[in-house]
Structure formats: C-alpha cells, structure tokens
C-alpha positions as CSV (number, residue, x, y, z in Angstrom):
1,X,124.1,87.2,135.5
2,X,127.9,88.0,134.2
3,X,129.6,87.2,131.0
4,X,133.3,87.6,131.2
5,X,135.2,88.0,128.0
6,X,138.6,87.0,127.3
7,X,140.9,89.9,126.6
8,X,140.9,89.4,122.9
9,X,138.5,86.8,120.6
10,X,138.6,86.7,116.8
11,X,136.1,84.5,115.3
12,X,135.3,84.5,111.8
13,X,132.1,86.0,111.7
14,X,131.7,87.9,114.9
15,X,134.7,90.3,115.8
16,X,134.2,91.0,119.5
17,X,135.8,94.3,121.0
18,X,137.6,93.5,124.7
19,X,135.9,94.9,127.3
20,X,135.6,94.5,130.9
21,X,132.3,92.7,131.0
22,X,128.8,91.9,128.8
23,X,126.4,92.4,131.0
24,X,122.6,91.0,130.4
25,X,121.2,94.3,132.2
26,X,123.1,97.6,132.5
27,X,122.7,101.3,131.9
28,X,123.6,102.9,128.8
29,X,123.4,106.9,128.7
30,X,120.6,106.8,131.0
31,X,118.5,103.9,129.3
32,X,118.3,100.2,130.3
33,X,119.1,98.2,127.8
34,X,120.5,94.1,127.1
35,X,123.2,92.9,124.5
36,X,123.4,90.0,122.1
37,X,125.9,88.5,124.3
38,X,124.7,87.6,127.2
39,X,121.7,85.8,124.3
40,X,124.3,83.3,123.2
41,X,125.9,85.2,120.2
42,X,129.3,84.0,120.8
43,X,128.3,80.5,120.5
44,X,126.3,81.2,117.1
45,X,128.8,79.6,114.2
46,X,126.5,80.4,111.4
47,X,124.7,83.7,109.9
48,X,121.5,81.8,110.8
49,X,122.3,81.3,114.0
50,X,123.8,84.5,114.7
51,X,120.3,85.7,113.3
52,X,118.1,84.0,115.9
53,X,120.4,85.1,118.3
54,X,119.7,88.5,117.3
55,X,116.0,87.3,116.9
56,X,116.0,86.3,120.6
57,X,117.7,89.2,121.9
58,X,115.3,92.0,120.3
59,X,111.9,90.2,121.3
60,X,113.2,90.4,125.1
61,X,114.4,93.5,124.7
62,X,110.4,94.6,123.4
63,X,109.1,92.6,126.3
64,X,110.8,93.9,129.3
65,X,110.5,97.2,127.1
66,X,114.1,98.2,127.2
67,X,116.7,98.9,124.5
68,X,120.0,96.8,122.9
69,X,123.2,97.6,123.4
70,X,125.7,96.1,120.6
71,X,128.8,97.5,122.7
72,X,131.7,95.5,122.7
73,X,130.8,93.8,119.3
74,X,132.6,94.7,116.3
75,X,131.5,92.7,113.6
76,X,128.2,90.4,112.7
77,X,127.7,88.5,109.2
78,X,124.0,87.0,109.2
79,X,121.9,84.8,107.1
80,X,118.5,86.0,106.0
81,X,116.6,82.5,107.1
82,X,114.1,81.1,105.4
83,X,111.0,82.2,108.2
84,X,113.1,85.5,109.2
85,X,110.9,88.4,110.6
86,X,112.4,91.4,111.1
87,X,113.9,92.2,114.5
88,X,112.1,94.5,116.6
89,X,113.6,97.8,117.6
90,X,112.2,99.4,120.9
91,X,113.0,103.3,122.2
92,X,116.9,102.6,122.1
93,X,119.0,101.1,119.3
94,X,122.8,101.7,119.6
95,X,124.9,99.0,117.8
96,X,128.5,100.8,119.6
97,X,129.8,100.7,115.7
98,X,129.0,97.7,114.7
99,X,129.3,96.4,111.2
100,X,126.7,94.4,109.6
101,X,127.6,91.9,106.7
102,X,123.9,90.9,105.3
103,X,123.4,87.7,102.7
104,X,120.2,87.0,101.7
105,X,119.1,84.5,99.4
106,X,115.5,84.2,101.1
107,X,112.4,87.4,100.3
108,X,112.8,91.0,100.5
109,X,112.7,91.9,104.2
110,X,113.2,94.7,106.9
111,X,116.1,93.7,109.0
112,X,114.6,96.0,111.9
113,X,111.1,97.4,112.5
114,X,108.9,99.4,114.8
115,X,105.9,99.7,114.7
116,X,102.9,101.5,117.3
117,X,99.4,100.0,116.7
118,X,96.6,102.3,114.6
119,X,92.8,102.8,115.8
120,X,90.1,103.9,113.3
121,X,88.7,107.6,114.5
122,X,85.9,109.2,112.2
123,X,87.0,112.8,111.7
124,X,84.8,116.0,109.9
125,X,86.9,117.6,107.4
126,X,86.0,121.3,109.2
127,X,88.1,119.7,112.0
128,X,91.1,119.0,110.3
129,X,91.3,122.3,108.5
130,X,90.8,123.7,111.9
131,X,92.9,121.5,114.1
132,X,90.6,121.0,116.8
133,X,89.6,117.6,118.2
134,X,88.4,118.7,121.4
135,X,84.7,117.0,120.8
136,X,86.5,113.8,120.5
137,X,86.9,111.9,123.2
138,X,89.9,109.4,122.2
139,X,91.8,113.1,120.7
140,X,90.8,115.5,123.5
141,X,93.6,114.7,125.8
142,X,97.3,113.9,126.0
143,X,99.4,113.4,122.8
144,X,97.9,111.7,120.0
145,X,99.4,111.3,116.3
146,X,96.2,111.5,114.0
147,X,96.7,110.2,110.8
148,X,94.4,110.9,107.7
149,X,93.6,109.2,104.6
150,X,91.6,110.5,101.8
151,X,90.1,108.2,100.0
152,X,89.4,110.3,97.1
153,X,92.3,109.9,95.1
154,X,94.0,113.1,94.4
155,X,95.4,111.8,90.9
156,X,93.2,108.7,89.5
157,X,96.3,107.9,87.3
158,X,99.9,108.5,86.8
159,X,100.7,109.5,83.3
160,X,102.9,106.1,82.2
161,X,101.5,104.1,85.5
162,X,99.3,102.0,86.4
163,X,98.4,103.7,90.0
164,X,98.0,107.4,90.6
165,X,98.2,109.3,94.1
166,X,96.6,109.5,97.3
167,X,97.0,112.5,99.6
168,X,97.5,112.1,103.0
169,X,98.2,114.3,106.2
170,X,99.9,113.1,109.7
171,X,99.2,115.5,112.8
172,X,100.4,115.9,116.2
173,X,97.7,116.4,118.9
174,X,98.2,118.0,122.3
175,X,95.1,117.9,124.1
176,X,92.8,117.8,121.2
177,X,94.6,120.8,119.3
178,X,96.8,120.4,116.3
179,X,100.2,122.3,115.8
180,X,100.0,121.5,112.0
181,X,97.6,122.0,109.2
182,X,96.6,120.0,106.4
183,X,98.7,120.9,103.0
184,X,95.4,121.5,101.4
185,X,91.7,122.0,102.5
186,X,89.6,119.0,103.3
187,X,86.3,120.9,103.4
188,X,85.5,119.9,100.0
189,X,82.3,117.6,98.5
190,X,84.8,115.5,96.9
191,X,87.0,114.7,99.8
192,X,86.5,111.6,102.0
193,X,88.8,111.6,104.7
194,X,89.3,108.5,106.8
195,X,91.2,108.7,110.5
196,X,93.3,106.6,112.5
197,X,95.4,107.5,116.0
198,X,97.5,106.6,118.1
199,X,98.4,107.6,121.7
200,X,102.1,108.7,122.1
201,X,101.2,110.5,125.3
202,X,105.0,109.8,127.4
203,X,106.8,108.1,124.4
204,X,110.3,108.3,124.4
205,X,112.5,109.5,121.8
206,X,113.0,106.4,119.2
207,X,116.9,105.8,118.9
208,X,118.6,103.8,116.4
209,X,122.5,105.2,115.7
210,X,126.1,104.1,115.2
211,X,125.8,100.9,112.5
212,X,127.0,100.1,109.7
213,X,125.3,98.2,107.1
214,X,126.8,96.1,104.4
215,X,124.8,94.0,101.8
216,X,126.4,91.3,100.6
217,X,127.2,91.0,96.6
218,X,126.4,87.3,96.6
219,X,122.5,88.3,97.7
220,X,119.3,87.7,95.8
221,X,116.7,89.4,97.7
222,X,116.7,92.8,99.2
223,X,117.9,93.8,102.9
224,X,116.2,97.0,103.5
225,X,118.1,98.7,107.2
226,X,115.1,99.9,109.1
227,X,111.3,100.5,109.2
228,X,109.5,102.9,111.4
229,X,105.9,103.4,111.2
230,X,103.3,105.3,113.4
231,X,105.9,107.4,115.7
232,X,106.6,110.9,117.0
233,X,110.7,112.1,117.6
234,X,112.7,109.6,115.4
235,X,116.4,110.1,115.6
236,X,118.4,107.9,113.4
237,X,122.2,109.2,113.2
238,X,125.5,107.9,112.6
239,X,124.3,105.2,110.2
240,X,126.5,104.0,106.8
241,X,124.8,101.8,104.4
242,X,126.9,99.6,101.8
243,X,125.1,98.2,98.5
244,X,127.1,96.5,96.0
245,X,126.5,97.1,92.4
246,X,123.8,94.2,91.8
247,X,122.3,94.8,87.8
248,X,119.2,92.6,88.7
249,X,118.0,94.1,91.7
250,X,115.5,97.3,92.1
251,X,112.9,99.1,94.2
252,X,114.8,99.7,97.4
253,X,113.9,101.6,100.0
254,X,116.9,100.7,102.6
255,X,115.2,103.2,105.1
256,X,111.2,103.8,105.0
257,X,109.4,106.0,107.5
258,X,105.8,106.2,107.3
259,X,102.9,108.0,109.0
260,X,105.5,109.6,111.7
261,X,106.6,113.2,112.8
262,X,109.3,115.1,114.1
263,X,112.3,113.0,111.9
264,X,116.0,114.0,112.5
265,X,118.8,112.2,110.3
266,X,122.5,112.7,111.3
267,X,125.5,112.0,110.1
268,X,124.3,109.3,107.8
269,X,125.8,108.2,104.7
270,X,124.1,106.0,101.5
271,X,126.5,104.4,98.9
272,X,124.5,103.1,96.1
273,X,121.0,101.4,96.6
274,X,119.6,98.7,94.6
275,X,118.4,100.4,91.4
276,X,119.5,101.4,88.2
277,X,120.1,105.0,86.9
278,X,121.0,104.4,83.2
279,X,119.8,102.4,80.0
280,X,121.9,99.1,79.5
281,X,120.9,95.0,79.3
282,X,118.6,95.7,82.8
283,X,117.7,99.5,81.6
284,X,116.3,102.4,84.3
285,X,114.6,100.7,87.1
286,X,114.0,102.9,90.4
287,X,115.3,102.7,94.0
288,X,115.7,104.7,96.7
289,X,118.2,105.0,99.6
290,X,115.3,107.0,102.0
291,X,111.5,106.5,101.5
292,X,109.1,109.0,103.2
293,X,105.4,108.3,103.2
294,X,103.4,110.8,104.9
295,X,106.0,112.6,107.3
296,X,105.6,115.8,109.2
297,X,108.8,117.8,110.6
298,X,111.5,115.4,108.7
299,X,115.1,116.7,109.2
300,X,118.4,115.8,107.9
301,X,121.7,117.0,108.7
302,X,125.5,115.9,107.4
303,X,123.8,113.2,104.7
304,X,126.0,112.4,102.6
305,X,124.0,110.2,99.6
306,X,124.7,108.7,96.1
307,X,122.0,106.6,94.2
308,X,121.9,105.6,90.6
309,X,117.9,106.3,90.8
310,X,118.8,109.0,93.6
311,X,118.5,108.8,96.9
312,X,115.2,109.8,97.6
313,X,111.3,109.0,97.1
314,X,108.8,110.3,99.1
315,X,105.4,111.6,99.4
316,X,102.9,113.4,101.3
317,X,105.7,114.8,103.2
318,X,105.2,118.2,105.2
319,X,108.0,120.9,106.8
320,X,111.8,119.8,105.3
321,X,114.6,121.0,106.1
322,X,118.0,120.0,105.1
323,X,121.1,121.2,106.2
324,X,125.4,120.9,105.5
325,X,124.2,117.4,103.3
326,X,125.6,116.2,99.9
327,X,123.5,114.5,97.7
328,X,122.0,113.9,94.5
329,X,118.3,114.4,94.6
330,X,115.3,115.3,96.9
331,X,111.9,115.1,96.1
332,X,108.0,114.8,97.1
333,X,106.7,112.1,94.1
334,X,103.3,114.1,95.1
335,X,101.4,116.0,97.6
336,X,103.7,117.8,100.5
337,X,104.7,121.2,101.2
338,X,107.5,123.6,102.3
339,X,111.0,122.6,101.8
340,X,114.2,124.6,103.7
341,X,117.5,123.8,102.1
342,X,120.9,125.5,103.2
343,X,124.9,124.6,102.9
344,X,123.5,121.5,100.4
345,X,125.8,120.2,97.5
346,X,122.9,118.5,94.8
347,X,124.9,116.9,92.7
348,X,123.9,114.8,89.2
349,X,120.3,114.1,88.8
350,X,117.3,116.5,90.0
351,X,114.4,117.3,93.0
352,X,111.4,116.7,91.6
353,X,107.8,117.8,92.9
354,X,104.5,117.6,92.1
355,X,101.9,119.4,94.1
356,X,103.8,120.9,96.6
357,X,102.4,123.8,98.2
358,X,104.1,126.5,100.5
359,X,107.8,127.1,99.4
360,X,110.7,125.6,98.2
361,X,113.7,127.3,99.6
362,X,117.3,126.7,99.1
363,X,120.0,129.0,100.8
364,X,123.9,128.7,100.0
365,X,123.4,125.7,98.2
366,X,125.8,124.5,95.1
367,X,124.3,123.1,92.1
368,X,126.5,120.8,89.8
369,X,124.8,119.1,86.9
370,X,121.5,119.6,88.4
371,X,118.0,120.7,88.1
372,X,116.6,122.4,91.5
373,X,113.1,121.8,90.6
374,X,112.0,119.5,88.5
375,X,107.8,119.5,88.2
376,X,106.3,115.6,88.1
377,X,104.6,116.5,84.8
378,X,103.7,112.8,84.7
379,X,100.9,113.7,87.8
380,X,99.2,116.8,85.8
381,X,99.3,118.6,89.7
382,X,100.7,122.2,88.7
383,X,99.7,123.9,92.4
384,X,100.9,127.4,93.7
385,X,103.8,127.8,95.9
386,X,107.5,129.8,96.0
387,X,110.8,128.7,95.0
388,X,113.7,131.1,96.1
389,X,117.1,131.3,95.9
390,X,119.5,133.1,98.6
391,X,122.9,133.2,97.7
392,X,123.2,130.0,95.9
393,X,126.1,128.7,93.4
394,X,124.7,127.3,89.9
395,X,127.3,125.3,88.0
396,X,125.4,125.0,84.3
397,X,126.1,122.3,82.2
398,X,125.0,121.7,78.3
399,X,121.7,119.5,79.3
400,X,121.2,120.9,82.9
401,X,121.1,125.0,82.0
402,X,117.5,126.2,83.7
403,X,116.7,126.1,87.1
404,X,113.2,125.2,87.0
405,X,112.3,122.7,84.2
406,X,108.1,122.2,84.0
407,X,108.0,119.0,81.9
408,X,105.1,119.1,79.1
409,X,102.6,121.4,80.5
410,X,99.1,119.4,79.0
411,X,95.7,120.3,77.8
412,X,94.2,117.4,80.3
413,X,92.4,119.1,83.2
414,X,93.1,117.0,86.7
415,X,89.4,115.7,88.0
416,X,90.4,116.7,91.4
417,X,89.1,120.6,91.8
418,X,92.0,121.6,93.6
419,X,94.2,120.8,90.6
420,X,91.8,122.0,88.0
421,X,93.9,125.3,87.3
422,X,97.7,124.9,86.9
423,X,100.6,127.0,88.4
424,X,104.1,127.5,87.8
425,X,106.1,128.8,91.0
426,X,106.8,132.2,91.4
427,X,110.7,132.7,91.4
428,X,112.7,135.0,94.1
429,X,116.4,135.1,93.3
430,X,118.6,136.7,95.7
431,X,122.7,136.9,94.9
432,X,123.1,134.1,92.8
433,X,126.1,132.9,90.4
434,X,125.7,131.3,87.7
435,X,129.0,129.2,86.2
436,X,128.5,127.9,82.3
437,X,130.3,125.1,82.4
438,X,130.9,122.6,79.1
439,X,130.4,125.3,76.9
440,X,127.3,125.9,77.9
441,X,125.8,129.1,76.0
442,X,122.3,129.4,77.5
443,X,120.6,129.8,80.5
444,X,117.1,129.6,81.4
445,X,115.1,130.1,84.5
446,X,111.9,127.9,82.7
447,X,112.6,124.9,81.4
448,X,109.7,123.5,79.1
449,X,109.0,120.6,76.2
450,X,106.8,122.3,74.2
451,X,104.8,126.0,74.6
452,X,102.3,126.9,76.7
453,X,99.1,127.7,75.2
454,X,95.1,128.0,74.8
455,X,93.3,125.4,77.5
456,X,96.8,125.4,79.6
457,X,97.5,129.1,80.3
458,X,98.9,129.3,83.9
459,X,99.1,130.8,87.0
460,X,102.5,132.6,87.5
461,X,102.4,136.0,89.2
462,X,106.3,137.2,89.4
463,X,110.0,136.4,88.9
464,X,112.3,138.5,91.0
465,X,115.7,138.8,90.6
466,X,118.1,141.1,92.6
467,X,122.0,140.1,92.0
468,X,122.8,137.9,89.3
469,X,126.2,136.8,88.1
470,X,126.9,134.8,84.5
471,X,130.5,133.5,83.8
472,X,131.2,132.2,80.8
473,X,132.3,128.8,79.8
474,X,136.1,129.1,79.2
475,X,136.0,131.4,75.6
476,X,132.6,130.3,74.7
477,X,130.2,133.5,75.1
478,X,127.0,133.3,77.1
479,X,124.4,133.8,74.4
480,X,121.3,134.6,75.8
481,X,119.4,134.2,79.2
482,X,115.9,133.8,79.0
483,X,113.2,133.5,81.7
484,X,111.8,130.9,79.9
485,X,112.7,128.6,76.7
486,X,109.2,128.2,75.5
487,X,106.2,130.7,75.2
488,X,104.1,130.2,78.2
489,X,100.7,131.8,78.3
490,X,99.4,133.1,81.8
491,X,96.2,133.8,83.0
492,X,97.6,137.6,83.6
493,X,101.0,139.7,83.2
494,X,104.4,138.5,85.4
495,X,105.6,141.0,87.2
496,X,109.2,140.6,86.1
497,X,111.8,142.6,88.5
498,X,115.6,142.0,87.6
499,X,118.4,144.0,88.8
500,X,122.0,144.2,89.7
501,X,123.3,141.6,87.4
502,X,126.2,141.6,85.3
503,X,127.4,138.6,82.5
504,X,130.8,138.2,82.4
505,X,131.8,137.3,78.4
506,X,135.1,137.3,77.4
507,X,136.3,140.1,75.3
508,X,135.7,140.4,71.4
509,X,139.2,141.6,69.8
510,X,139.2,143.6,66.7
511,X,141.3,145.6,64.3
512,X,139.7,148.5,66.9
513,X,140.1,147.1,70.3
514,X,138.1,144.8,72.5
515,X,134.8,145.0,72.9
516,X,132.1,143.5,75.2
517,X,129.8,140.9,73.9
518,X,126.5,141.4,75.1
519,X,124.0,138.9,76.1
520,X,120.2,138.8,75.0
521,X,117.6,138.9,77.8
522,X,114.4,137.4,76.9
523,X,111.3,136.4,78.4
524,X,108.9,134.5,76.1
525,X,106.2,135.8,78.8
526,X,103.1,138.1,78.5
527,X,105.4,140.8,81.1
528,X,103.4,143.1,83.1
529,X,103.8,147.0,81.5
530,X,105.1,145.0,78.3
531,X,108.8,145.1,79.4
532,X,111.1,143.7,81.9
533,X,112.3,145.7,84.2
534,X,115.7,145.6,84.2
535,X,117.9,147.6,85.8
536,X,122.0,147.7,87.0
537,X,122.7,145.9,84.2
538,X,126.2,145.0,82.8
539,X,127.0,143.0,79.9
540,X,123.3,142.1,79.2
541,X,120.4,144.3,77.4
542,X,116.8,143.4,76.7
C-alpha cells in the first residue's frame, strides 16, 4: 500500500514535509521500518487522536519487529490521554527532525519506552568478583547482560532522607566470561547478591535520534522523552529537549536509562528540566535532565545541558567518559567508579560523588563557578580513588575557590565494612591555571565545614602538583593558597610534591619601587618529612 501526498499540507497541528511518497514499508539506512502516515495521522484532528495514532503505529512497529520512520513529518502536538501508555520504541527510532509539542494534564508518563524482559539467576559472590559464569548453564553461552542486586544496603540511611543506597553492578557476558568487574568486592559475609539476565545474544544496536521535544507550559504532569531499561549498545543522538519554566513541578528525569551498557549520547541538548535550583515561594526541589541507574560504558559527546537542579543524577554507574560537552554538573549520587572528562565547560553548580572508586579524571576542561568534586557527605561513603587534573582552566569565584570540597567529614562510622574507614582522594595536578575571579583572594585544593579530627582521621596518601598558575583578581592580591582550609588529620603523612608554579600578584608600589607580593602556601596537613616540598617557585613561599 501507497500514500501519495500533496505537494504541500499545512495543518494546524501536524506540519507535513513534501515528499514523494509515505510508504507503510520501506528501507531506511539499511533497517525496515513503517511511519505514522500510512497509520492514519493525517486524519488525526486532535492531540489525542494524533496520540493513538502514534499508539497504533509503535505496537505494529514492535510486532512485525521493525523500526519508525517519522520522515516527511515536521511537526506533531499530542495530548497525554487519560489511559496513555507509553509508545514502544523497537531497535530503530528516527523521527527525520521532527518537533514534538507535548500537553499533559493526565499522570507523569514516559512518552517512549523499551524495555527487554529480566530472569532470576542465583549467582556466588566468588563469581562475580571473578567474572566467570561458565558453571551456569543460562550464562555459559552467547551474550548475556547479568545484572546484580545486593540486597544489603550499602548505606541504611541518607543523612536528611528517608532512604539510603543500594549498590548495584550490570555486566556483559560473552560465553560465560565477564569483560567488567564489580566496583567493589562481593566476597563479603555481609553481602547478599541477588541476579537477574537477559539474553542479548544478536541484538541490534538500539536507535533513537533526530527529535525534538517541547513540553508544553500549559501542562500539569510530567512528560519524561524516553526510557530504556535492560539493553546493551544504546545510541541516542541528535535529540533537543524544551521545558518551560513551570514553579510547581519537580523530580524529572526527561531521559532514564537503567540496568544497560555500552551508552553513547550525541549531539543532544537539555534546556531546563522540571525542578528548582533556588530558594523562593516553591524553594529547592530536584530534577534531572539525564538519570542513570546502574550503567556500565555510558558515553556522551557534544551535550550541551542547563538545569536549575543540574542536569544529572545517577547512580551505580561504571566507566564515564565525557567529551567536547557543556554543562553544569555530573555526578554518581552513590556507588560507581572511574570517570574520563576532556574538552568539558562545567559551568554553575558542581559534580558530586559519593563512593566512587577508581579515578576521576578531567583533561582540558574549564571550570567557571564550579566545584569539580563535590563528596555526598550526606551518604558518610569516603572510599579511595584519584582525582587528576591535565591541563585544565579554573576560573575561581568568591564561594566556588577549592577544587575539591569534602562536606562535614563525621565521627559516625558507616555499618557497611567497606565504608568503615574514610578517604579523601589523592590529588595529581598537571599544568593547571587558576583565574581569581570576583576578587577572590584564596584558593584551596580541600574544601571542608569543619576540621578533621580524633574518630575521623583519613586516608589521603599524596597531593601532586607539577605546573601551577595563579592570576589575580583585577588589583586584588592572591592571599594565600592552601591545600586544605581546615586541619585534617590522616592516618599517616601526605606526601606533598609541588613544583613549577608561579602566582601572578600585581605589583606593590612604594616610595622605593615595586615590589612582589608574595602569597602564603599552607597545608593544614600532617606533611610527610614535616615540609612541603616545593620547588620552582615564583611569587609564592611556604
């Protein structure tokens, strides 16, 4: 069947772009896929109908198992109705550049979901450290994603909140053998890990590209894009999503992606979610633009993200890496591990972590108003790992001068025996310029509420710095730069290494000349051989 278009139809809610013909069956870039218009959406005069139109066409595409094709549309405004379920998604999702305009006056709702079925597997926890389910017979062979559970909690409760943290762990099989690890040991008494899998053995690559999405200011319930759950190779690219300032609205998560791997974002850009980022009549009330909930491999590249609550909230998220994006915060809420930043502009707010493991990397990255790493002191889950900087731009304001800020460090010890001692990352600074903005007069690697002492003494091994630049603010002077604001006590001596750096103050003028100001360096640390080592030093002294 053919459905011949007219060389040019404007209707008020559905745009339609000329082309030569709509066909019900055709092949797009090598996949099969069917279109909303041979399903009746023409016809559809209302955002309802248009809806089930939609409806209609992504359950047949599910059931003769190919993908959608929204070429040749330009514009869609729907109607949330009242028994809406999202729309199904299958391997391929291109909506040609279609623009979305969303009302919904009806329940908070997915407008498209995939999702692969879970079995329950029983799994030892000396296998998952060691990756090998070759004495299971539904993990032995093909490609399986195994996806663990422990039902320990790894923090009972959140300081502030009524729910704490569980740790979980998503792994790719290849005939019974597991590429990734677990973040953390589950050879413990205390662990109880629980299994489920799925076979993705053949699976294609999930697509979903070229939409945008508009919410509309007149809705009263949340629109959330997309959900995928359970999936291996996710590529979601060339997507725009639209929110409207709306003071009443909260807790978004306008893309969630759970218990997946191998998760590429490109070219996609976020302006504003539902939540709110300041005190006022509605005060702070959180929201995210991307939600991550036990992901392995996730990449993004070219995001471009703004987000009064920020644009991310994640956990148990494993392997990041973010490249040539602009946005104003990352983080893992809890439990994840090695992050790879480079070319990002953070901008605003702050990436905060709690028990990450591994390293935190960020290379040629600009910070502007912005705390790299910002510890979730609220989870008590201090845990060893890196954070380095390679040739990275700091632009210091008054109330955002440290790079590392560690909350209020408590006496509580964590039940959990993996968090029983507490860490603070080791630092590696390589080439790194540091811009006082504001008048901004001090600058601090540490960042802490209140000292370090007695019960709470940490683990913190060495700070390394090897080319360091400080300008001034204008004619204000740097003051001082200090490794830390607050005395922390360590278990043992940092092994504090700075070199190459030079602070450039302006000029004191007197009745004898100009003279350098020198700034103080300062570690409020118990430093390995009782002194920093500093050396190639200009403009600052111990």
């Amino acid at each position: 069947m053919r459905t011949f278009l007219p060389r040019l139809l404007v209707v008020i809610a559905i745009t339609l772009i000329p082309t030569a013909c709509a066909s019900s069956k055709y092949a797009h870039g090598g996949n099969r896929v069917i279109s909303p218009l041979a399903y009746g959406l023409k016809a559809a005069k209302t955002g309802e109908e248009r809806y089930d139109v939609l409806q209609r066409t992504h359950q047949e595409a599910e059931r003769l198992g190919v993908g959608v094709s929204y070429a040749g549309i330009k514009k869609i405004q729907l109607a949330i109705p009242k028994n809406a379920k999202s729309l199904p998604i299958t391997h391929y999702s291109d909506f040609a550049g279609v623009t979305f305009l969303v009302e919904n006056k009806q329940k908070n709702m997915y407008l498209f979901a995939i999702s692969a079925e879970l079995k329950p597997v029983d799994v030892r926890g000396v296998d998952i450290d060691n990756g090998d389910f070759t004495k299971y017979d539904v993990l032995k062979s093909g490609e399986k994603l195994l996806i663990i559970n422990d039902q320990t909690p790894w923090v009972k409760q959140r300081a502030g909140h009524d729910y704490g943290a569980t740790r979980k762990e998503v792994m790719l099989l290849k005939n019974g053998k597991s590429g990734n690890g677990p973040v953390k040991s589950y050879c413990t008494s205390t662990t109880k890990p629980a299994g489920q899998y799925c076979d993705v053995t053949g699976a294609k690559k999930i697509v979903f590209r070229n939409i945008t999405f508009n919410r509309s200011a007149g809705s009263t319930f949340k629109t959330y894009l997309v959900r995928i759950s359970n999936h291996y190779d996710v590529e979601l690219s060339n997507i725009t999503i639209n929110t409207p300032d709306s003071p009443g609205m909260y807790g978004d998560r306008a893309i969630r992606i759970e218990n997946s791997a191998k998760i590429s974002l490109v070219d996609v850009t976020i302006n504003g979610t539902y939540s709110r980022g300041s005190d006022g009549e509605y005060g702070k009330k959180y929201g995210y633009g991307i939600s991550l909930e036990n992901v392995y491999d996730f990449n993004a590249r070219n995001l471009y993200a703004r987000a009064n609550w920020g644009v991310f909230g994640n956990n148990n998220v494993q392997l990041v890496h973010l490249e040539d994006c602009d946005i104003n915060r990352f983080d893992i809420h809890c439990y994840g591990k090695d992050i790879y930043c480079k070319n990002v502009n953070f901008v605003g707010l702050y990436n905060q972590y709690a028990s990450v493991y591994g390293t935190i990397q960020y290379d040629k990255c600009i910070f502007t108003d912005f705390t790299p790493v910002l510890n979730g002191g609220s989870y008590n889950a201090y845990v060893e790992h890196e954070v380095v900087f390679n040739d990275c731009v700091f632009n210091a304001t008054p109330r955002k001068n440290f790079l590392i800020g560690i909350g209020n460090v408590k006496d509580a010890i964590n039940p959990r025996y993996e968090l029983t001692e507490k860490y603070l990352p080791n630092v590696r600074i390589k080439n790194m310029v540091v811009n006082m903005t504001g008048g901004t007069g001090d600058f601090f690697v540490f960042y802490g509420k209140k000292k370090v002492e007695g019960a709470t003494h940490v683990g913190l091994s060495n700070i390394t710095i090897d080319g360091l630049t400080i300008n001034s603010s204008g004619g204000k002077p740097v003051k001082q730069m200090m490794l830390s604001n607050i005395e922390i006590g360590t278990r043992t001596p940092v092994d504090c290494q700075i070199k190459n750096v030079t602070v450039n103050n302006p000029q004191t003028k007197s009745l004898l000349g100009s003279s350098r100001q020198y700034v103080q360096l300062k570690s409020n640390l118990t430093v390995k051989g009782g002194k920093i080592q500093l050396r190639n030093a200009t403009g600052i002294v111990q």
